[in-house]
C-alpha positions as CSV (number, residue, x, y, z in Angstrom):
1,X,13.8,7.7,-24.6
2,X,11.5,4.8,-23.6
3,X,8.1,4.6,-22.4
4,X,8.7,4.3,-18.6
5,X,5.3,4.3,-16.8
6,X,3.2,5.5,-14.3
7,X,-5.1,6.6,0.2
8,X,-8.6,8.7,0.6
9,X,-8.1,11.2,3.7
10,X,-9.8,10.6,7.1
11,X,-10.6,14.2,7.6
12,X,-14.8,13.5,6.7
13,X,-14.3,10.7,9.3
14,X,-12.0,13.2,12.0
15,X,-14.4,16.2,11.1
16,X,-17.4,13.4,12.0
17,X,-15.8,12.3,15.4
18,X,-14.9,16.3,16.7
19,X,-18.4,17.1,16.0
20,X,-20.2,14.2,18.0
21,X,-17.6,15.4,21.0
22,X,-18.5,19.0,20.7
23,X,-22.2,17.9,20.5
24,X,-21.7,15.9,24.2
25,X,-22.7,19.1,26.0
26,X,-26.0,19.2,24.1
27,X,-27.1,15.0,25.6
28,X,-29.8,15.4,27.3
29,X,-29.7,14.6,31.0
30,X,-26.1,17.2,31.9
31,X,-28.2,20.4,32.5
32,X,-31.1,18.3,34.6
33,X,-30.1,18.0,38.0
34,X,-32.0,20.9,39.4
35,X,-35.4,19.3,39.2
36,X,-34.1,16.7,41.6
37,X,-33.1,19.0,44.5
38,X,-36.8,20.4,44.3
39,X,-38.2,17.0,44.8
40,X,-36.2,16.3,47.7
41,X,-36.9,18.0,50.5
42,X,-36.0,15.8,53.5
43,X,-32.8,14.2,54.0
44,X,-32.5,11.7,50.5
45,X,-30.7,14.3,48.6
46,X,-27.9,12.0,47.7
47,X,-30.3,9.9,45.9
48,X,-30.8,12.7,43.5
49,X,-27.1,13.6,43.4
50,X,-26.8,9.3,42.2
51,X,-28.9,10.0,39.6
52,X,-27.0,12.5,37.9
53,X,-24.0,10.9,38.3
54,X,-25.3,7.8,36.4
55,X,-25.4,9.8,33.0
56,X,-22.0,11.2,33.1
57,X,-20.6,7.9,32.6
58,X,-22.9,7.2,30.0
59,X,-21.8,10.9,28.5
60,X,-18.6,9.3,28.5
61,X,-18.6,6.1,27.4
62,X,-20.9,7.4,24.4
63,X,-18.0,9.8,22.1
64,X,-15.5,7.6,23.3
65,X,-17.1,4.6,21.9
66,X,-18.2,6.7,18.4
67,X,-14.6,7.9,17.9
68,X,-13.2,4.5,18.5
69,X,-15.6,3.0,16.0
70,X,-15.5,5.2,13.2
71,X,-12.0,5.6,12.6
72,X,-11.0,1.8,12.7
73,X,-14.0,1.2,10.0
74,X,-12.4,4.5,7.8
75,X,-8.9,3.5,7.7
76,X,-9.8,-0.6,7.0
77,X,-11.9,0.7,4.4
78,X,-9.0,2.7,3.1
79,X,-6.5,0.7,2.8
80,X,-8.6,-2.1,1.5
81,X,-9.4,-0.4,-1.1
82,X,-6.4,-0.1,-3.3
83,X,-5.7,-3.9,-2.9
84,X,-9.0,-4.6,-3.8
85,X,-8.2,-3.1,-7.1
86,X,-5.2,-4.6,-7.6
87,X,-3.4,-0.7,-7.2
88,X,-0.1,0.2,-6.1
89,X,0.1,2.1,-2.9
90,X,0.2,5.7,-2.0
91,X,3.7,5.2,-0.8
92,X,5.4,2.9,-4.0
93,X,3.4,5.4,-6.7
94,X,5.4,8.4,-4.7
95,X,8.7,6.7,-5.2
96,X,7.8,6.0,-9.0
97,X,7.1,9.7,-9.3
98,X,10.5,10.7,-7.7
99,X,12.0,8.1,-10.2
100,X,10.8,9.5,-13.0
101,X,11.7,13.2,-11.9
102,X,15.5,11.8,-11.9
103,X,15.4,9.9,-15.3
104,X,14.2,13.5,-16.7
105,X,16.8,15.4,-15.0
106,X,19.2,12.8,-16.6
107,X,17.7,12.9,-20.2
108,X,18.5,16.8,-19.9
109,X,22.3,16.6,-17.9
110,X,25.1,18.1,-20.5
111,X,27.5,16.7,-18.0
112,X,28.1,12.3,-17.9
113,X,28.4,12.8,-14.2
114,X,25.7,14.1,-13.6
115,X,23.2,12.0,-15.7
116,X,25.3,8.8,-14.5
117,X,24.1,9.9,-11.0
118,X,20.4,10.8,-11.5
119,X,20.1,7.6,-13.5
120,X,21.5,5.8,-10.0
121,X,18.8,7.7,-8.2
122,X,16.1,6.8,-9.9
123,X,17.1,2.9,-9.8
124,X,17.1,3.4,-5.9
125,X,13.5,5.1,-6.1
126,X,12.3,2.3,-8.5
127,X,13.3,-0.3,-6.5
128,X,12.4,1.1,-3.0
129,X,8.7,1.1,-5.6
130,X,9.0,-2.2,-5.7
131,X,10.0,-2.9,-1.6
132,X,7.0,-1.6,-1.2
133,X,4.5,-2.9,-3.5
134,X,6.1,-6.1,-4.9
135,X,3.1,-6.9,-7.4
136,X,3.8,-3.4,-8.9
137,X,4.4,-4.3,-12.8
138,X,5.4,-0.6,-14.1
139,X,7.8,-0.7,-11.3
140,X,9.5,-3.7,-12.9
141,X,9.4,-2.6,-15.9
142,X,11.0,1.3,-15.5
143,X,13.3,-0.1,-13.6
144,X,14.5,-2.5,-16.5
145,X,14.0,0.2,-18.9
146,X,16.3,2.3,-16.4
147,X,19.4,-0.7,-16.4
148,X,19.0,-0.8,-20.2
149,X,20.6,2.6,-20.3
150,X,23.2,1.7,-18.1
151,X,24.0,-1.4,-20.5
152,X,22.8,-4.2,-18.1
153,X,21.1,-5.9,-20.2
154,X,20.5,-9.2,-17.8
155,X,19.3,-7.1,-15.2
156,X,16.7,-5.4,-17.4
157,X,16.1,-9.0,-18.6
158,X,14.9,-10.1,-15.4
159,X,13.1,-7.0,-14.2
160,X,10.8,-7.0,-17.8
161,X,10.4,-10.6,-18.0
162,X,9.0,-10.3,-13.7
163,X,6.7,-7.0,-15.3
164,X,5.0,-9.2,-18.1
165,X,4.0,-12.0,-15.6
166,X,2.8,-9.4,-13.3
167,X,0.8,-7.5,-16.2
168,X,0.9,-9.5,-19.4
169,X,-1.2,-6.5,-21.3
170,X,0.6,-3.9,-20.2
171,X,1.1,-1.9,-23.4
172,X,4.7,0.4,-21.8
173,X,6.0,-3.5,-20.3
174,X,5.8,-4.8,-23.9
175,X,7.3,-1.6,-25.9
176,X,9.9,-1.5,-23.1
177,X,10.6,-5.1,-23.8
178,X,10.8,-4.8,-27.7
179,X,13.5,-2.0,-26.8
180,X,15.2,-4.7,-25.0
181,X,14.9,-7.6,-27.6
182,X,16.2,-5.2,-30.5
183,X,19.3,-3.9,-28.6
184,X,19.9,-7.0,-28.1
185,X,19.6,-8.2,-31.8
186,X,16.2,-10.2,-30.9
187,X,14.5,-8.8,-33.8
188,X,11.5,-12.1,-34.0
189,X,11.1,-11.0,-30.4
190,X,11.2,-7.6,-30.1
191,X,8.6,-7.6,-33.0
192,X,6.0,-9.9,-30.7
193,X,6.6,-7.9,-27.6
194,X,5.7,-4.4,-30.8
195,X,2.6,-6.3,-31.5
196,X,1.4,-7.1,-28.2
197,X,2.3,-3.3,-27.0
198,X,-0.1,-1.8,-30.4
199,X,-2.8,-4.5,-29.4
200,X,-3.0,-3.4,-26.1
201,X,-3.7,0.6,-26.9
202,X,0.3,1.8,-27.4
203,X,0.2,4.9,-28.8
204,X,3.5,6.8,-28.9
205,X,3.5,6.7,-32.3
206,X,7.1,9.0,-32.2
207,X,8.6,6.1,-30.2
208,X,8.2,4.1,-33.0
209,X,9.6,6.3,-35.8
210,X,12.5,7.8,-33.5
211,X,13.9,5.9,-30.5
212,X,17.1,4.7,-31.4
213,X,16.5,1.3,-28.9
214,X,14.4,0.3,-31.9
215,X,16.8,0.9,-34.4
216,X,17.7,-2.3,-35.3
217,X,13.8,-3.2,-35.5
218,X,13.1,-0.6,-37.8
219,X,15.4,-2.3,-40.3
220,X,13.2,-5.6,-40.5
221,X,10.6,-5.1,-43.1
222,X,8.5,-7.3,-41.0
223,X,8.5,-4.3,-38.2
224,X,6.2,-2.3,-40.7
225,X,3.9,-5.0,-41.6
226,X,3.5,-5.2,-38.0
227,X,2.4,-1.8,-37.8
228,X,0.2,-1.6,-40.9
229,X,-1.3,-4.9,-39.1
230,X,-2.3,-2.4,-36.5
231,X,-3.4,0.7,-39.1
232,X,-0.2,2.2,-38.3
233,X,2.0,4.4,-40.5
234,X,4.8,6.0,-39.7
235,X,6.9,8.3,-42.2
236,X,10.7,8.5,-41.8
């Protein structure tokens, strides 16, 4: 129907910390204490037995402090990384996915109950998207595309016009946003929000010829100068 769009592991960082504990037996200075018995004959054994006592809480402190180090520097430097690059989490892109798998089971339901309820679903999955990751644009922007099947058109409204400020470029915010314009009977705006999407690498070239959210648009003879404006021909 429309184009609705789309946390490295620790276990090199684990595996690292297990194997510097199961290397603690090898340290130097745990299988030494026998040379100091020999070198104390008379009664300053426990001087000795001191000795080899000091390592041990050296042996300890050493893994302890390794494992406590290493996994605080993994797990900053992965979940830095998908803010860094401006990426929606692990969490909010697992709720899109869910999202998606419900519109799809409503695109395919024979029965108006059924769809009616998937297309509820994935409105909770998209939004729970957007809980978690509130600078997620494509979350926006399915989520609008999602109320524009339902008819609520002012809802959609808000989530689309929230998805272009968060990604003005976003080639699937602006188609999604033409569909909007043209059900709504914005032709002047749905064909900007055409042109933006083509200049920004849209590609769905059958969205173009066939969805029926377009329809109206595809009645302006502007919408194909548009398109040839973008080397784009579509046959009916």
């Amino acid at each position: 129907m429309r184009n609705i769009a789309r946390i490295p592991a620790l276990s090199a960082a684990l595996l690292a910390g297990l194997l510097s504990l199961s290397g603690c037996d090898k340290i130097p200075g745990l299988g030494k204490p026998e040379p100091a018995p020999a070198a104390a004959p008379p009664a300053p054994a426990p001087a000795p037995v001191a000795s080899a006592a000091t390592p041990a809480p050296a042996l300890e402190a050493t893994p302890s402090a390794a494992a406590g180090v290493a996994t605080p520097t993994v797990a900053a430097a992965t979940s830095a990384a998908p803010s860094a690059k401006n990426e929606p989490s692990l969490e909010a892109r697992s709720y899109m996915k869910q999202g998606f798998a419900y519109i799809s089971t409503a695109k395919n339901a024979r029965e108006a109950y059924i769809r009616d309820e998937n297309i509820e679903n994935a409105l909770k999955e998209f939004s729970m998207a957007i809980q978690k990751d509130p600078a997620f644009a494509e979350a926006y922007s399915s989520r609008g595309a999602t109320y524009m099947q339902q008819k609520k058109f002012n809802k959609a409204e808000d989530d689309l016009r929230r998805a272009k400020e968060l990604s003005p470029n976003s080639p699937s915010v602006s188609y999604n946003y033409a569909c909007l314009h043209s059900l709504k009977g914005n032709v002047d705006l749905a064909l900007d929000q055409i042109d933006s999407a083509l200049a920004n690498g849209f590609s769905d070239y059958d969205a173009l010829r066939l969805d029926p959210d377009l329809a109206n648009l595809r009645k302006n003879p502007e919408f194909r100068k548009v398109l040839e404006k973008h080397k784009v021909f579509i046959v009916k």
